[in-house]
TORSE-314917 format. One record per atom (N, C-alpha, C): atom name; residue number from 1; y, z, x. Coordinates in Angstrom, 1 decimal, always signed. Each point is the difference from the previous one (the first is absolute). Example, Ala and Ser with C-alpha at 12.3 -4.5 7.8 and 13.67 -1.06 7.14 Angstrom:
# TORSE-314917
{site 'N',1,{-5.7,+7.8,+13.2}}
{site 'CA',1,{+1.2,+0.0,-0.9}}
{site 'C',1,{+1.2,+0.0,+0.9}}
{site 'N',2,{+1.1,-0.7,-0.4}}
{site 'CA',2,{+1.1,+0.0,+0.9}}
{site 'C',2,{+1.1,+0.8,-0.8}}
END
This chain:
# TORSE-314917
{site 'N',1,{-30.9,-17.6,+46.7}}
{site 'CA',1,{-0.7,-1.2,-0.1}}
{site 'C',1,{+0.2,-0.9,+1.2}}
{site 'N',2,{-1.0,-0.4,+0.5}}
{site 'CA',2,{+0.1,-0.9,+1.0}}
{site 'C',2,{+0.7,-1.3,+0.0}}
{site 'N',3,{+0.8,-0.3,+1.2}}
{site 'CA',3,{+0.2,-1.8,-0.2}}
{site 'C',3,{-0.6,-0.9,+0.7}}
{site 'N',4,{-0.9,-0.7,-1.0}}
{site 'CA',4,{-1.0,-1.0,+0.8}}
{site 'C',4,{+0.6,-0.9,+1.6}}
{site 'N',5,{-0.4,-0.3,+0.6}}
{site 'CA',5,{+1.0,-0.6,+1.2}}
{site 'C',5,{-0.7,-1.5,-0.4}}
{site 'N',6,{+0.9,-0.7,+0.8}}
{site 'CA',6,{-1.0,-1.4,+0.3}}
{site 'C',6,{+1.2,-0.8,-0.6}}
{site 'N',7,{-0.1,-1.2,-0.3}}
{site 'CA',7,{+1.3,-0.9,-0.6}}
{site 'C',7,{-0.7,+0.1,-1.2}}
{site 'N',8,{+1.7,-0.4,-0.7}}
{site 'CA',8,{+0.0,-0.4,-1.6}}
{site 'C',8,{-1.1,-0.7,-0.2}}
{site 'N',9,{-0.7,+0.3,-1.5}}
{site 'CA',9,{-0.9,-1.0,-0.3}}
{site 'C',9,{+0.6,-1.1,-0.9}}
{site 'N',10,{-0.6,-1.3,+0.5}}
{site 'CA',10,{+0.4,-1.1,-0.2}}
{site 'C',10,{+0.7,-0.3,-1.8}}
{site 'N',11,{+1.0,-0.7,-0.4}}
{site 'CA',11,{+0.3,+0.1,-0.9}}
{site 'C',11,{+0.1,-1.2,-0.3}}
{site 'N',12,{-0.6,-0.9,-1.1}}
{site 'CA',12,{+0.3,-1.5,-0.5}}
{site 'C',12,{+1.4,-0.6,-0.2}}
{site 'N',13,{-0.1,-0.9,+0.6}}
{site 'CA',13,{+1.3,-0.5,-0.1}}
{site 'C',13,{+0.0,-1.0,-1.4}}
{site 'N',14,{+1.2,-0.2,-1.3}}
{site 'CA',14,{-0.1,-0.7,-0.5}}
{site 'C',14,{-0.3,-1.2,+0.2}}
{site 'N',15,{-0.7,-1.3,-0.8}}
{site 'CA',15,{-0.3,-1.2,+0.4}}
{site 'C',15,{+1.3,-1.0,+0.7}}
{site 'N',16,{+1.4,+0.5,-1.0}}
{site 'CA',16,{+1.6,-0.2,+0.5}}
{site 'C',16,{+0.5,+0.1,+1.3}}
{site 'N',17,{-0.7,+0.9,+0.3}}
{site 'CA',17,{+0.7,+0.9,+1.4}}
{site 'C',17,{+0.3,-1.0,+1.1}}
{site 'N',18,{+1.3,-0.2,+0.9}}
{site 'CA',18,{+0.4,-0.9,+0.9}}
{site 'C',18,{-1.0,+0.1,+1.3}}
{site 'N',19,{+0.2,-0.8,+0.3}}
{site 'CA',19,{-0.7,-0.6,+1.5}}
{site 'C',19,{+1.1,+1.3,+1.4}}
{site 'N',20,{-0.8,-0.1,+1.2}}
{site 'CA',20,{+0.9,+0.5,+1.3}}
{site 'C',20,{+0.7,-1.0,+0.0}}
{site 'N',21,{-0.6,-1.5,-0.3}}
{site 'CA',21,{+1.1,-1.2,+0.4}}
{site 'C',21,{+1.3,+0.2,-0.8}}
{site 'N',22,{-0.5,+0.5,-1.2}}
{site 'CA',22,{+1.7,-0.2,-1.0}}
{site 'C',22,{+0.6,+1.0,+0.4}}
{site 'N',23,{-0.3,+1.1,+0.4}}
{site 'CA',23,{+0.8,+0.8,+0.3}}
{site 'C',23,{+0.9,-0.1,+1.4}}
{site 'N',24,{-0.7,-0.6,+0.6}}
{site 'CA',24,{+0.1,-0.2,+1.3}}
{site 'C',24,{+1.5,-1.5,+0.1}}
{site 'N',25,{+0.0,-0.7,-1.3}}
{site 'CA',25,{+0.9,-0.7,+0.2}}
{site 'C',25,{+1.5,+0.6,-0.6}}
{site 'N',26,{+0.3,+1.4,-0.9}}
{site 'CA',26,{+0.8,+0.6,+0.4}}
{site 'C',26,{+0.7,+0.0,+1.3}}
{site 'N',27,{-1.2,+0.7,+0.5}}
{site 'CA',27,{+1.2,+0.9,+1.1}}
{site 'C',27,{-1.2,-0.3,+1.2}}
{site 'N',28,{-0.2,-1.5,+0.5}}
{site 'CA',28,{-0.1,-0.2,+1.4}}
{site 'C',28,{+0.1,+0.0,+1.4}}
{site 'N',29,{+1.0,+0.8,-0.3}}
{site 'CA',29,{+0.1,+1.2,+1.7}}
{site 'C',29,{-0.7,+0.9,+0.3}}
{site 'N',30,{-0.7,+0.6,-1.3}}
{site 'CA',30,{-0.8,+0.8,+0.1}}
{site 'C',30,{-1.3,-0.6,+1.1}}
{site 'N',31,{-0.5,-1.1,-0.2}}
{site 'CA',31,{-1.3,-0.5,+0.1}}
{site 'C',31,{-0.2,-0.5,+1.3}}
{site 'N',32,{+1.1,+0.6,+0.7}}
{site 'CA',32,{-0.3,-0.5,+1.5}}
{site 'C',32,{-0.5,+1.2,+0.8}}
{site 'N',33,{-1.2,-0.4,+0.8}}
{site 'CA',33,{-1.0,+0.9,+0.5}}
{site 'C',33,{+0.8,+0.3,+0.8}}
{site 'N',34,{-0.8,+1.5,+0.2}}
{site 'CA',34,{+0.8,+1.2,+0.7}}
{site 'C',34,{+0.3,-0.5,+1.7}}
{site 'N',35,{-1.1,-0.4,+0.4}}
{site 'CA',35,{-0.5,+0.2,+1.4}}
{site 'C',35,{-0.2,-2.0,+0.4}}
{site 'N',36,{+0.6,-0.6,-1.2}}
{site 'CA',36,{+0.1,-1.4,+0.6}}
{site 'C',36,{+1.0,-1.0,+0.8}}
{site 'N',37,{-0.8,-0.6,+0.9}}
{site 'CA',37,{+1.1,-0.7,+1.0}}
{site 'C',37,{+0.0,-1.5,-0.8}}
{site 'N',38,{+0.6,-0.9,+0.1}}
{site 'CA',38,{+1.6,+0.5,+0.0}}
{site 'C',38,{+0.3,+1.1,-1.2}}
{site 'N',39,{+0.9,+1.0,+0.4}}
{site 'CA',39,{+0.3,+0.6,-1.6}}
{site 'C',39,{+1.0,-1.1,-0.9}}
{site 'N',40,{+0.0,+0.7,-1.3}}
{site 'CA',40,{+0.6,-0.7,-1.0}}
{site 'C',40,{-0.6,-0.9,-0.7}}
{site 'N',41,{-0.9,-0.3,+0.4}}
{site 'CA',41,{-0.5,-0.9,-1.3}}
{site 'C',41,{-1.0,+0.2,-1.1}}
{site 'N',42,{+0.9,-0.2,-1.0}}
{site 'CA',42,{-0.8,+0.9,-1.2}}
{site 'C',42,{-1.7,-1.2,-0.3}}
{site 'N',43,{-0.8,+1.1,-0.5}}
{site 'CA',43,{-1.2,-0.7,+0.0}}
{site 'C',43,{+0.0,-0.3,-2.0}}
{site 'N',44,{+0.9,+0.5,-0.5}}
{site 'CA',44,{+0.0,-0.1,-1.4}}
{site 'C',44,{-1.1,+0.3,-0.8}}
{site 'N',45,{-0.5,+1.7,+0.7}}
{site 'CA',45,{-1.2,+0.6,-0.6}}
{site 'C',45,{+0.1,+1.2,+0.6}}
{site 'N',46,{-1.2,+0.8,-0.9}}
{site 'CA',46,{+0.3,+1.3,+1.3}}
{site 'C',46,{-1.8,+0.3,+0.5}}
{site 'N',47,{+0.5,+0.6,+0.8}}
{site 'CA',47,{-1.1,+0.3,+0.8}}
{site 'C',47,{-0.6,+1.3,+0.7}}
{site 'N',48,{-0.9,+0.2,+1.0}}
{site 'CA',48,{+0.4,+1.4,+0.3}}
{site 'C',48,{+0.8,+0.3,+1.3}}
{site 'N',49,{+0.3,-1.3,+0.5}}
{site 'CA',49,{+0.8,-0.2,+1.2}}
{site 'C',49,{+2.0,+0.1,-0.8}}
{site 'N',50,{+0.2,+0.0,-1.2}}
{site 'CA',50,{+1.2,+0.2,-0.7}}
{site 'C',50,{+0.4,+1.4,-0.2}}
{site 'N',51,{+1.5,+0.0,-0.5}}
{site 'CA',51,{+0.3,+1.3,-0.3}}
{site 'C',51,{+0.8,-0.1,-1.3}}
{site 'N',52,{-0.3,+0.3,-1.2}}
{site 'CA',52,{-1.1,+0.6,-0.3}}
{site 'C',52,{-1.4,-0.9,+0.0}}
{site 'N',53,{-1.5,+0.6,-0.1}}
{site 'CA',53,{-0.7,-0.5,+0.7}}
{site 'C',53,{-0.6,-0.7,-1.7}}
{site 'N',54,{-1.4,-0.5,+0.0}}
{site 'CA',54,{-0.3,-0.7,-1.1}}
{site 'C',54,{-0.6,+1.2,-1.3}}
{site 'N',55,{-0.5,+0.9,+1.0}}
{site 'CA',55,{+0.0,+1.0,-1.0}}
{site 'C',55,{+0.8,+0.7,-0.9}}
{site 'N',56,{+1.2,+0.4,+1.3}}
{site 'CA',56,{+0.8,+0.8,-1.3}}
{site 'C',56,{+0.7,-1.1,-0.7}}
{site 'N',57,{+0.2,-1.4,+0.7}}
{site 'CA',57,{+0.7,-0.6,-1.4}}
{site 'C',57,{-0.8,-0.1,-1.4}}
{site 'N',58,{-1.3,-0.2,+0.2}}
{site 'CA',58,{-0.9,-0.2,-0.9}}
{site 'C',58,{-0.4,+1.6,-1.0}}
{site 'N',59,{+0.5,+0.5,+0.5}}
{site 'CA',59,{+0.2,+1.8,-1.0}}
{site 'C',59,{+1.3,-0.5,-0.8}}
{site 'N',60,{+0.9,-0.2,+0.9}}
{site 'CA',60,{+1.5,-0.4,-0.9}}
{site 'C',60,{+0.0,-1.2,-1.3}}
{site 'N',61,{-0.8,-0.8,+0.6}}
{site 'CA',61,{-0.6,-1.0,-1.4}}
{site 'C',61,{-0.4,+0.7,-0.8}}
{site 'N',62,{-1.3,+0.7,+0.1}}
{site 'CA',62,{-0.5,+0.7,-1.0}}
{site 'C',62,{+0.9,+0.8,-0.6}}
{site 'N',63,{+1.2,+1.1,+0.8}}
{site 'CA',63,{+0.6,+0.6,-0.9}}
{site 'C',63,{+1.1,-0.3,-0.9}}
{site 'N',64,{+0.5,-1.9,+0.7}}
{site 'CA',64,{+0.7,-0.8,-0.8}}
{site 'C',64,{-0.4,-0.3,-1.1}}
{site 'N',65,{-1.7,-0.1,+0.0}}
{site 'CA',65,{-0.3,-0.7,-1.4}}
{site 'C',65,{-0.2,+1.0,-1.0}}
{site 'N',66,{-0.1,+1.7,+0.6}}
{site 'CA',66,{-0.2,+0.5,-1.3}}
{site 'C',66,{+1.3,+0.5,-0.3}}
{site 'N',67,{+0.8,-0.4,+0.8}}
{site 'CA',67,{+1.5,+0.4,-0.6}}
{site 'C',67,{+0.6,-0.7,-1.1}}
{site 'N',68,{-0.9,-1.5,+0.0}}
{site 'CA',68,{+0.8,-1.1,-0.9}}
{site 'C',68,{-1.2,+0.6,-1.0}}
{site 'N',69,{-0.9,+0.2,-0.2}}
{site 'CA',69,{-1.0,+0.4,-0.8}}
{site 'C',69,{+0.5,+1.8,-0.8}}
{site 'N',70,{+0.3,+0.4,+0.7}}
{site 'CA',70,{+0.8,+1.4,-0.5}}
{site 'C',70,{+1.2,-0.4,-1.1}}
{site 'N',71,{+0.9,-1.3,+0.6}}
{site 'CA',71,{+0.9,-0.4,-0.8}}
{site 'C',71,{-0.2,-0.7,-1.6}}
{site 'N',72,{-0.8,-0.9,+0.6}}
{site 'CA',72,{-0.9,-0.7,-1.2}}
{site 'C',72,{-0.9,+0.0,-0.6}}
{site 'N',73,{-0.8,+0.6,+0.1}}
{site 'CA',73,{-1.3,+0.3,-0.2}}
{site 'C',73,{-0.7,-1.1,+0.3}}
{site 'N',74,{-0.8,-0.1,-1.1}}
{site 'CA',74,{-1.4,-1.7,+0.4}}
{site 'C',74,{+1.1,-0.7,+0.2}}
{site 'N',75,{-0.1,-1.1,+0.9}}
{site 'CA',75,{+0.8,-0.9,+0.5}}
{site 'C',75,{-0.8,-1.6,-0.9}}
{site 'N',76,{+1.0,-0.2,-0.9}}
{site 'CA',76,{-0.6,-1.0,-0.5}}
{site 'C',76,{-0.4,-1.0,+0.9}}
{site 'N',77,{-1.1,-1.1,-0.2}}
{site 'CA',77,{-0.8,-1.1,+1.4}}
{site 'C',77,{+1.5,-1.1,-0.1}}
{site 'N',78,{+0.3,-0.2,-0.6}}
{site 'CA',78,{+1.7,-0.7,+0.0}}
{site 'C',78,{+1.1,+0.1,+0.6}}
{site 'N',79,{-0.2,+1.0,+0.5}}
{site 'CA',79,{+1.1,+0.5,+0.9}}
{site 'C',79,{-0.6,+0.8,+1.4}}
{site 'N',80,{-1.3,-0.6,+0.3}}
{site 'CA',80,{-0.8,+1.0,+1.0}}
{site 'C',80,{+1.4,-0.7,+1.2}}
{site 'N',81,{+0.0,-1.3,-0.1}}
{site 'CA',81,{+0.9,-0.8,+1.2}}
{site 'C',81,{+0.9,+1.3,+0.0}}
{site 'N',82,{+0.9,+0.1,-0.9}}
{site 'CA',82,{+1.1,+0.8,+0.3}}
{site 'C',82,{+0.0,+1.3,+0.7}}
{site 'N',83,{-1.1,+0.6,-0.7}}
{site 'CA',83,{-0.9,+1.6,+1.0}}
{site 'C',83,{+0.1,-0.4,+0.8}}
{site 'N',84,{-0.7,-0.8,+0.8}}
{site 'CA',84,{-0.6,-0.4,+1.5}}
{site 'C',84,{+1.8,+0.0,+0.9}}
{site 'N',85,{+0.9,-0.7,-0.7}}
{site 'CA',85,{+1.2,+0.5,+1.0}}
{site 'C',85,{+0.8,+0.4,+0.0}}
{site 'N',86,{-0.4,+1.1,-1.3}}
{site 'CA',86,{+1.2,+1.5,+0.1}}
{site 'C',86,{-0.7,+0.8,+1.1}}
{site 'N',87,{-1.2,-0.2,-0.5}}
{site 'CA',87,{-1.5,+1.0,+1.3}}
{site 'C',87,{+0.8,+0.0,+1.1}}
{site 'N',88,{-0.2,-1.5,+0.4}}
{site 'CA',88,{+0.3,-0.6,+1.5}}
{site 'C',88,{+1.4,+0.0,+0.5}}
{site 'N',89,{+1.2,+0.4,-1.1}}
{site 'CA',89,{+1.6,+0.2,+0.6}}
{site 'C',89,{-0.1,+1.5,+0.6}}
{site 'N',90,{-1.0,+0.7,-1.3}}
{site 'CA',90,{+0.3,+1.2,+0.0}}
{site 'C',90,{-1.0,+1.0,+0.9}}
{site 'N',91,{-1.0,-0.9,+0.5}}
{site 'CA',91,{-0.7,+0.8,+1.6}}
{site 'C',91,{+0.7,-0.3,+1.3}}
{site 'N',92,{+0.9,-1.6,+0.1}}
{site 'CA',92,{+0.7,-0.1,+1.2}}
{site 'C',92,{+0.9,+0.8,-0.1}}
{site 'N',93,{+1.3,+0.2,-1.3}}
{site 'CA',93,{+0.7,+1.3,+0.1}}
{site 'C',93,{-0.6,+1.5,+0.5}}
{site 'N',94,{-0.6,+0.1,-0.2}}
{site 'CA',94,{-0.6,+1.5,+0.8}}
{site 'C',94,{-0.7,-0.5,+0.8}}
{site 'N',95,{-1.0,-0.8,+0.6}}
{site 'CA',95,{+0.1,-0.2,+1.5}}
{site 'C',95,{+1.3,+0.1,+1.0}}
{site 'N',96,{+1.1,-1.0,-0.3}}
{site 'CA',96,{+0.9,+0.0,+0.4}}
{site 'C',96,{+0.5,+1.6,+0.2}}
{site 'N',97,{+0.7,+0.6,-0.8}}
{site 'CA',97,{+0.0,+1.4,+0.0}}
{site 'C',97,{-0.9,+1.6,+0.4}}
{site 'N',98,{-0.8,-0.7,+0.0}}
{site 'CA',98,{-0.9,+0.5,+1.2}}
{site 'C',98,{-0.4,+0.3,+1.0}}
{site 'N',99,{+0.3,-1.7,+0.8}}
{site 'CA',99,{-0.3,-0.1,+1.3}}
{site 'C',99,{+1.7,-0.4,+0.4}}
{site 'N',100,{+1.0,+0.5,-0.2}}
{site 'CA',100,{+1.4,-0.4,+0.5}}
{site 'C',100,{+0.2,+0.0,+1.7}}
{site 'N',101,{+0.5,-1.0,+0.2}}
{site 'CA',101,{+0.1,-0.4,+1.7}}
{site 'C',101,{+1.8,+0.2,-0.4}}
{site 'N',102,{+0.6,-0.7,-0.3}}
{site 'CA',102,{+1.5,-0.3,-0.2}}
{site 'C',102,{+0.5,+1.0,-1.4}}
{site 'N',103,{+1.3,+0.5,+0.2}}
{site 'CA',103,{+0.8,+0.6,-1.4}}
{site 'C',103,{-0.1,-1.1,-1.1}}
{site 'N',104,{+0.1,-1.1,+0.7}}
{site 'CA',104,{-0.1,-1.2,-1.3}}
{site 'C',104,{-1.4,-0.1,-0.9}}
{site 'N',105,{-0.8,+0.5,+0.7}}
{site 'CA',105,{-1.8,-0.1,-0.5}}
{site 'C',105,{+0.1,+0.8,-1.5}}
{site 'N',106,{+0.7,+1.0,-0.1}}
{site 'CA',106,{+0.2,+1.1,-1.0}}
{site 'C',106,{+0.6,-0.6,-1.2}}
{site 'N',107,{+0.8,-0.6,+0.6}}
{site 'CA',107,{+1.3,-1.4,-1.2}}
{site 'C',107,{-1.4,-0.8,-0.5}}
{site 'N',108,{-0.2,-0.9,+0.7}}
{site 'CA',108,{-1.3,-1.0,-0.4}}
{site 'C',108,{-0.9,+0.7,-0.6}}
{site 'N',109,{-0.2,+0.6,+0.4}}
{site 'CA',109,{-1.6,+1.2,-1.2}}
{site 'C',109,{+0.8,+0.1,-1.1}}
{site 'N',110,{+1.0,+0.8,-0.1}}
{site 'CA',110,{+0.7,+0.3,-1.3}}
{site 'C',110,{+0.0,-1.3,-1.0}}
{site 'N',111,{+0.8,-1.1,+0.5}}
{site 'CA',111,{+0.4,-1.0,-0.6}}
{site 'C',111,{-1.2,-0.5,+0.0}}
{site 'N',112,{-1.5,+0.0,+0.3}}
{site 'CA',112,{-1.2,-0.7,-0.5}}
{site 'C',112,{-0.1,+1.1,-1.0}}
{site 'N',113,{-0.2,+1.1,-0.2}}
{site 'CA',113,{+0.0,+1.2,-0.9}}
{site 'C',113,{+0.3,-0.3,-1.6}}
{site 'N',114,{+1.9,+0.0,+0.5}}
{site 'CA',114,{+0.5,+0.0,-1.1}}
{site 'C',114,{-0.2,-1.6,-0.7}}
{site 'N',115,{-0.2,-0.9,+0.8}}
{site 'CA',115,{-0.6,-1.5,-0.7}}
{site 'C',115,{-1.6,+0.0,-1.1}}
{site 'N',116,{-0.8,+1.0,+1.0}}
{site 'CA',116,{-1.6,+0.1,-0.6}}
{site 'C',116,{+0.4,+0.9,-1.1}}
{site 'N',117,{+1.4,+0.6,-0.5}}
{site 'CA',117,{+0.3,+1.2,-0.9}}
{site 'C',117,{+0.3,-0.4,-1.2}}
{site 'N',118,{+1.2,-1.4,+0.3}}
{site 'CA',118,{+0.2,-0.8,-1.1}}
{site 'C',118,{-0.8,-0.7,-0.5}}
{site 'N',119,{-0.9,-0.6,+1.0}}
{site 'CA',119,{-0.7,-1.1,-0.8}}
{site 'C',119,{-1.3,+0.7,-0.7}}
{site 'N',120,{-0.3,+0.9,-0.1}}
{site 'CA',120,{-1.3,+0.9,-0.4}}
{site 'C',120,{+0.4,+0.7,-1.4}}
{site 'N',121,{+1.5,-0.2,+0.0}}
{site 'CA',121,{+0.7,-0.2,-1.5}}
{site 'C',121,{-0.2,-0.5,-0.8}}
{site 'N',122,{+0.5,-1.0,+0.5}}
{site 'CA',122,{-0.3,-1.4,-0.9}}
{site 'C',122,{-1.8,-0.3,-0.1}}
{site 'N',123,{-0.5,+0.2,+1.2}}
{site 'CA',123,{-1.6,-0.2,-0.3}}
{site 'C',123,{-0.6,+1.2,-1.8}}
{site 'N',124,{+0.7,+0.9,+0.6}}
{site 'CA',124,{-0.6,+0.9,-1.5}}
{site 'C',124,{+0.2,-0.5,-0.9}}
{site 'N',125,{+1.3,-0.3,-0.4}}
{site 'CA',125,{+0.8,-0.6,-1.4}}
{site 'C',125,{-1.0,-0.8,-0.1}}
{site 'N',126,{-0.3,-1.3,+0.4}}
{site 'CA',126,{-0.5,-1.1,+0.0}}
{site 'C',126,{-1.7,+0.4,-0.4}}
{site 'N',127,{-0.4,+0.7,+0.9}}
{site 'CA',127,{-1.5,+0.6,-0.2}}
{site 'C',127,{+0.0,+0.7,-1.6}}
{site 'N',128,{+0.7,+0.9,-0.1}}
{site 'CA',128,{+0.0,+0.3,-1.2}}
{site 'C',128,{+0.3,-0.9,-1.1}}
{site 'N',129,{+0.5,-0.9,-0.1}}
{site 'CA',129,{+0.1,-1.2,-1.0}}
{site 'C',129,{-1.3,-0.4,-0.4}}
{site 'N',130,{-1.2,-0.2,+1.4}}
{site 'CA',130,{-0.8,-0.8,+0.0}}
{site 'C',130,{-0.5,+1.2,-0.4}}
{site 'N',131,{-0.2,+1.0,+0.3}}
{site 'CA',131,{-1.4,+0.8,-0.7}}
{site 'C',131,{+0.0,+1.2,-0.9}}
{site 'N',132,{+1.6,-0.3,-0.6}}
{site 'CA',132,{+0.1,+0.9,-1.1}}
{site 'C',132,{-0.7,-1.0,-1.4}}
{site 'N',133,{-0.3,+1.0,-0.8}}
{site 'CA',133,{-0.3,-0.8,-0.9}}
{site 'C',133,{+1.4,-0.2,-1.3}}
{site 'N',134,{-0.4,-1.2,-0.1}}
{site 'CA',134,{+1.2,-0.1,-1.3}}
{site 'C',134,{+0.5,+0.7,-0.9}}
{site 'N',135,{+0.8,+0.2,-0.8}}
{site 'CA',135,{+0.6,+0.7,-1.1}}
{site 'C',135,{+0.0,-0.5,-0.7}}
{site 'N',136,{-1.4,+0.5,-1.2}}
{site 'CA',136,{+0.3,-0.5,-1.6}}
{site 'C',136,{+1.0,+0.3,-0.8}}
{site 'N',137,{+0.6,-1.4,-0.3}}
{site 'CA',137,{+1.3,+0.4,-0.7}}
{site 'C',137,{-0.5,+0.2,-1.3}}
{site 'N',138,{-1.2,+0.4,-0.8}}
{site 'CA',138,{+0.0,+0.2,-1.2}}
{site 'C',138,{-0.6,+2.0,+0.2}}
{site 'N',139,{+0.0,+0.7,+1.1}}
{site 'CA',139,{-0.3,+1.4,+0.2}}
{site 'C',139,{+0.7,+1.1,-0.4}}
{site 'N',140,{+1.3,-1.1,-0.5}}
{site 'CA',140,{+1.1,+0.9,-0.5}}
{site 'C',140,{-0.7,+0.5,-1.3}}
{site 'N',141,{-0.6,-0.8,-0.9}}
{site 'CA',141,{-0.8,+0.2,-1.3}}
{site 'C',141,{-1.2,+0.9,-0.1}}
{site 'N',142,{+0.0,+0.7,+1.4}}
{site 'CA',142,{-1.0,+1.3,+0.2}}
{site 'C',142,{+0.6,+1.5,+0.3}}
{site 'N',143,{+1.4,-0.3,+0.0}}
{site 'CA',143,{+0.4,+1.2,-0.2}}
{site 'C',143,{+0.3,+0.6,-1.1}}
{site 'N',144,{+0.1,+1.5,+0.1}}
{site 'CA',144,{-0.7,+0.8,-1.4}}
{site 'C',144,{+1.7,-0.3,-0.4}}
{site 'N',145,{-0.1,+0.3,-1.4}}
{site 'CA',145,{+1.5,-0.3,-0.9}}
{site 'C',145,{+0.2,+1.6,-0.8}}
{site 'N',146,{+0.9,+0.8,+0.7}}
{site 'CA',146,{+0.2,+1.6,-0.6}}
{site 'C',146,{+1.0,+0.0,-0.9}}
{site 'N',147,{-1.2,+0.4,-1.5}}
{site 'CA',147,{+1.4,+0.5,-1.3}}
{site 'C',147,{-0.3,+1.5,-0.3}}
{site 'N',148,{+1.3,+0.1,-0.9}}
{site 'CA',148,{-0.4,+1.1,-0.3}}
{site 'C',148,{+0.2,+0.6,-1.4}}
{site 'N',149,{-0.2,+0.8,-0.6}}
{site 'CA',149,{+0.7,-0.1,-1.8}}
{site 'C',149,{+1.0,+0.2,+0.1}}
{site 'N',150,{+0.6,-0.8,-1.2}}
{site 'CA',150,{+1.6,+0.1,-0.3}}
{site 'C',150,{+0.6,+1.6,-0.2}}
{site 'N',151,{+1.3,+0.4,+0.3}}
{site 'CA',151,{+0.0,+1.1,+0.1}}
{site 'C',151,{+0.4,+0.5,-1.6}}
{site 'N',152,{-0.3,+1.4,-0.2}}
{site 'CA',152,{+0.1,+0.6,-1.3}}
{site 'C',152,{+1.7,-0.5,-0.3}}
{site 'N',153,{-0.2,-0.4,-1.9}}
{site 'CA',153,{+1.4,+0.2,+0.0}}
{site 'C',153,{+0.8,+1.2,+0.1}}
{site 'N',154,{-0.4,+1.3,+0.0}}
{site 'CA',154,{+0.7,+1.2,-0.4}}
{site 'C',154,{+0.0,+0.3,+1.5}}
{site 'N',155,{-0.2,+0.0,+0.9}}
{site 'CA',155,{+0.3,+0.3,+1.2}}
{site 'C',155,{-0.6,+1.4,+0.4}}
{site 'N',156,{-0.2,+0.0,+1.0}}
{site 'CA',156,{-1.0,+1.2,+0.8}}
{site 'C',156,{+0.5,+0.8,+0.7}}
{site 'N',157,{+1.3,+1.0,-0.4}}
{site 'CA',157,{+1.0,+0.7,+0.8}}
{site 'C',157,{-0.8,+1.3,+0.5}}
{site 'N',158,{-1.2,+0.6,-0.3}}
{site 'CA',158,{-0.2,+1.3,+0.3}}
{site 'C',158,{-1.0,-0.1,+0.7}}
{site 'N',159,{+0.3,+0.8,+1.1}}
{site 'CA',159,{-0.6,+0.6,+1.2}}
{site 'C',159,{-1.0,+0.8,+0.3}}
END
């Protein structure tokens, strides 16, 4: 079977999904163009003059948001805030980890990582509160009640 060539086709981003800017205010070092005089100064965005560029951060979003979506399923509208910056800790941690300039870059990805790890924890619990449905406390009165006849008095010794 053949493999179609061409780029990925486009995939919807949830309505939650973070901005380049939010992500971009993680990890700000990132966002300084490659080839700009003076260097160093972060544009606090990305672009395609950045590394990583706006594209692949914007794949990392998407694969941020279906990761919190993998976790949680429907993302209650109550907590969309919250999606939007586990998304956004947890695309700059793998940006960061991706595009590593310094041994420290690997530390800081990790530690955005393991932060977007915990709090997508607590986002579940909390999600699931909101969209489990309640427990009737009278369902207990739908379970079946097993009897059975009293046993003979003379006893049933043979085999």
């Amino acid at each position: 079977m053949p493999i179609p060539a061409g780029p990925a086709p486009e995939v919807g981003l949830p309505s939650w999904a973070p901005s380049l800017e939010r992500v971009a205010a993680y990890i700000p070092e990132r966002t300084v163009p490659v080839d700009a005089l003076p260097p160093g100064v972060p544009i606090l965005t990305f672009t395609s003059q950045t590394r990583p560029t706006s594209a692949q951060v914007t794949m990392q979003i998407a694969d941020a948001c279906y990761w919190v979506l993998s976790t949680t399923g429907a993302l209650h509208a109550d907590l969309a805030g919250d999606g939007t910056g586990i998304a956004a800790v947890r695309a700059a941690g793998m940006a960061e980890i991706s595009w590593p300039v310094r041994d420290g870059d690997i530390n800081a990805g990790q530690a955005l990582l393991t932060q977007a790890d915990n709090a997508l924890k607590a986002l579940k619990t909390r999600n699931d509160l909101l969209t489990t449905a309640p427990v009737d406390p009278d369902a207990s009165a739908l379970l079946p009640v097993y009897s059975f006849p009293p046993a003979s008095p003379y006893g049933d010794y043979t085999f």
